[in-house]
C-alpha angles and dihedrals in degrees: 000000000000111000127201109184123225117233088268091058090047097066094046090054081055087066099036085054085048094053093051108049096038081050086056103042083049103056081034093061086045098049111118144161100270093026104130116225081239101059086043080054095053092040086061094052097055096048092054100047081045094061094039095250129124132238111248099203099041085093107016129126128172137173097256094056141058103269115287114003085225092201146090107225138021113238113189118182127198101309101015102084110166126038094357104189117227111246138152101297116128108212118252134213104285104013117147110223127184123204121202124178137159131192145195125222133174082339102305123098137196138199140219148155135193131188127194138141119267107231120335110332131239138243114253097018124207080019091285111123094198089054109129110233111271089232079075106054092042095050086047084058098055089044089056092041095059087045096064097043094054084060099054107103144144102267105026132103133251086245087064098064096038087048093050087046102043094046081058096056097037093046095056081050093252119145127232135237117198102178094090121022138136126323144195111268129200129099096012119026092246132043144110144001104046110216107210115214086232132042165157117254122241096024136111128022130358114246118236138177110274099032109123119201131177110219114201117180118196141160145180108227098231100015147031096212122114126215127187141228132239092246087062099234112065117091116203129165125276095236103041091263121163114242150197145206134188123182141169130175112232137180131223120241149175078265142009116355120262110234091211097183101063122125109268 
C-alpha cells in the first residue's frame, strides 16, 4: 500500500528523520580501527532508546531474510553490501563499512545508510589490486543520490528518479542490481512503491506531497550479483568486490523535496 502522510505525521517523520542522521553522524564519529560490529550495534541501541525512538529490525522478518534481524543497526563491511548482520569482527585500516539504520518514532520510521572508510585506506584493497578505491564508489553512490532526489518532485514519475539514479551508476560503468532498491517509507519502514536503482522516465507512480521514499543507491564494483551468507541476512557480492551504499528518507513536497534523514 501506497501511504501519503497527513501534515501530523509529517512532523513525527521529521524526527524520525532527526534520530537517524544524528544516530549516524554520531557511530560515524566513533568508528574506529579496533572498534567490534557488535559494539557499533550496541552504540546504536543506546542511542535509540536514548532519543525515544524504536528500533525497526529488532523484530522484523521478512521473507527475504532468516526469522527476526535481532539487531539495531546494519553494519556491512567491504563485500557485504545490504543487511549486513552485526558479529564479532573487529574493523581493520581501510575497510569500507556501511552503516544502515532505520527508526520509529511517534509512528512514523526513516531510513538511512552511510559508507566510508575506517582510517587511511589501503592499496589494493579486499586483497584485489585492481580494486577501485572505496572513496569512489562511495562517492558514485551520493552522486547518484543527489541525482535521484533532484528529481523528486510533485508531478514526476517514479521512473524519473530510478532513471536519474541509475544514469549515474551506469555512467560511471557501474552494473545494476534490481533486485533491492529504494522503497516507499511511512507507517511501517518498508512499503510501496519499490524504487529500482535503475528506470525508465516517465513511468510508475505519480509523486505527491506527502509520499515519503527512501532512495538507496548502491553498487559492486565489478557485478551486480548477490550472494548470501550463511546467516541469511547478510548480502555480499558474488566476486569478493568491495562495495558502497548511500540512503536518505524524503519526503515529497509542493516544492523541493525534504531530505528528512541529514545530520542536524
Amino acid at each position: 500500500m501506497i501511504e501519503i502522510l497527513n501534515a501530523r505525521q509529517l512532523e513525527h517523520a521529521r524526527s524520525a528523520g532527526a534520530i537517524v542522521g544524528a544516530t549516524l553522524q554520531a557511530l560515524r564519529e566513533r568508528v574506529t580501527a579496533g572498534v567490534n560490529l557488535l559494539e557499533i550495534d550496541e552504540w546504536a541501541r543506546q542511542l535509540i532508546v536514548q532519543a525515544g525512538a524504536q528500533s525497526c529490525y529488532v523484530d522484523y522478518a521478512p521473507s527475504f531474510g532468516n526469522g527476526p534481524f535481532g539487531h539495531y543497526i546494519c553494519t556491512a563491511v567491504n563485500d557485504a553490501v545490504l543487511h549486513g548482520m552485526p558479529h564479532d569482527y573487529a574493523l581493520q585500516p581501510g575497510d569500507l563499512l556501511t552503516l544502515d539504520l532505520a527508526v520509529l518514532k511517534d509512528g512514523i520510521a526513516a531510513d538511512a545508510a552511510i559508507s566510508f572508510v575506517v582510517g587511511p585506506e589501503t592499496p589494493g584493497a579486499n586483497g584485489n589490486p585492481e580494486a577501485p578505491e572505496g572513496a569512489a564508489l562511495i562517492a558514485v553512490t551520493e552522486r547518484a543520490l543527489a541525482a535521484g532526489i533532484e528529481v523528486a518532485r510533485s508531478g514526476n514519475r517514479i521512473g524519473d528518479i530510478s532513471h536519474a539514479i541509475g544514469t549515474v551508476l551506469t555512467d560511471a560503468g557501474y552494473l545494476v542490481n534490481t533486485e533491492f532498491g529504494g522503497h516507499g517509507i511511512g507507517t511501517t519502514m518498508h512499503g510501496d512503491p519499490h524504487v529500482p536503482n535503475i528506470g525508465r522516465p516517465s513511468r510508475g507512480y505519480k509523486l505527491r506531497p506527502g509520499l515519503l521514499l527512501a532512495l538507496e543507491p548502491w553498487v559492486m564494483a565489478d557485478t551486480d550479483v548477490l550472494i548470501t551468507d550463511p546467516d541469511g541476512w547478510t548480502l555480499r557480492s558474488a566476486t569478493g568486490c568491495r562495495t558502497a551504499h548511500t540512503e536518505h528518507t524524503i519526503a515529497i513536497t509542493e516544492g523541493e523535496p525534504e531530505i528528512l534523514t541529514l545530520p542536524r
